[in-house]
N, C-alpha and C positions, 0 to 999 in steps of 0.2 A: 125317709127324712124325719118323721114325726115320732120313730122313734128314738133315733139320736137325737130328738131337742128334747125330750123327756128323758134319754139318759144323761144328759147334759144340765140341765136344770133339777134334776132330784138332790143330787149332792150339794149345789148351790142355796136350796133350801132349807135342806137340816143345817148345814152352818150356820145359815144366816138365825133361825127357830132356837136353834143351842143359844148364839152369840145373845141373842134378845132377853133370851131367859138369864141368863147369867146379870144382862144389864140392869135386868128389873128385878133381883136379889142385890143390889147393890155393888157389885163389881165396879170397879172403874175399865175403863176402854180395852187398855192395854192387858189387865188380868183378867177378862171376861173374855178376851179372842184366846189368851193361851190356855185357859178353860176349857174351851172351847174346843181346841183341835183336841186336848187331851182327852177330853170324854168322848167326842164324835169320830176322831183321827181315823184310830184304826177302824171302826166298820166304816165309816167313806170309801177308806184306802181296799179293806177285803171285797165291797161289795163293787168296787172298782176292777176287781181284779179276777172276782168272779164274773162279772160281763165279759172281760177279755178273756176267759179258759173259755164262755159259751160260744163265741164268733170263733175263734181261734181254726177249729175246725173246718169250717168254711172257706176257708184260704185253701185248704189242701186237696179237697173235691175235687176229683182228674173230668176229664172228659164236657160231654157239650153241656150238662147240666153242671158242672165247674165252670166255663166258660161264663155262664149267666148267671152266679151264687159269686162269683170271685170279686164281685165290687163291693156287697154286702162290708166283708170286714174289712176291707180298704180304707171304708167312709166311716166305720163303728168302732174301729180298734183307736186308730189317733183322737174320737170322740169320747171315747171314754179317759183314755189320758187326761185328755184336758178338761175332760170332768172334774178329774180329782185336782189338778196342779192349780186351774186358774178359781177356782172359791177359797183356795188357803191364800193363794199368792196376793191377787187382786181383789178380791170382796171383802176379806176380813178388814185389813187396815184399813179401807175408806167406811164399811159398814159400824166397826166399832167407833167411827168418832163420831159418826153422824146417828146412830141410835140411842133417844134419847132415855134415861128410867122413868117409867110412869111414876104417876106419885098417888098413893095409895091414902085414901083418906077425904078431908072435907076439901072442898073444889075451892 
């Protein structure tokens, strides 16, 4: 379990790290989350996808030690999905309105 909430939470934090830095170069909301996927997108999406070819395996192990390895990617494979789907879908738009730019300079 604690490694699918760290497979789950890795990708949610480079977006959100990307989305921030973009905010605090001056981007407005809307061009800072599409920044965003564009420089981040695809390694999210590859390193997404390389979790799912490492489990993958583990599905197909026959016999009694398959019997006890067969839930591993059950629980890991739909976790890493929704690694990558819900930080583009659900955290960018609320993240990009509510991240404010720092202001660089005298207080």
């Amino acid at each position: 379990m604690v490694l699918v909430i760290g497979l789950v939470v890795d990708p949610t934090i480079v977006f959100l790290e990307s989305l921030h830095r973009y905010r605090n170069q001056g981007y407005r909301s809307r061009e800072a989350a599409i920044k965003t996927i564009n420089s981040v997108g695809w390694g999210v999406a590859l390193s997404a996808v390389t979790n799912f070819l490492v489990f993958v395996p583990f599905g197909v192990v026959s016999g009694f030690f398959g019997q006890i390895i067969k839930y591993i990617p059950i629980t890991v494979i739909p976790a890493v999905i929704a690694s990558f789907l819900v930080p583009a879908i659900f955290f960018m738009p609320v993240a990009a309105k509510w991240l404010k730019r720092k202001r660089i300079g005298c207080y």
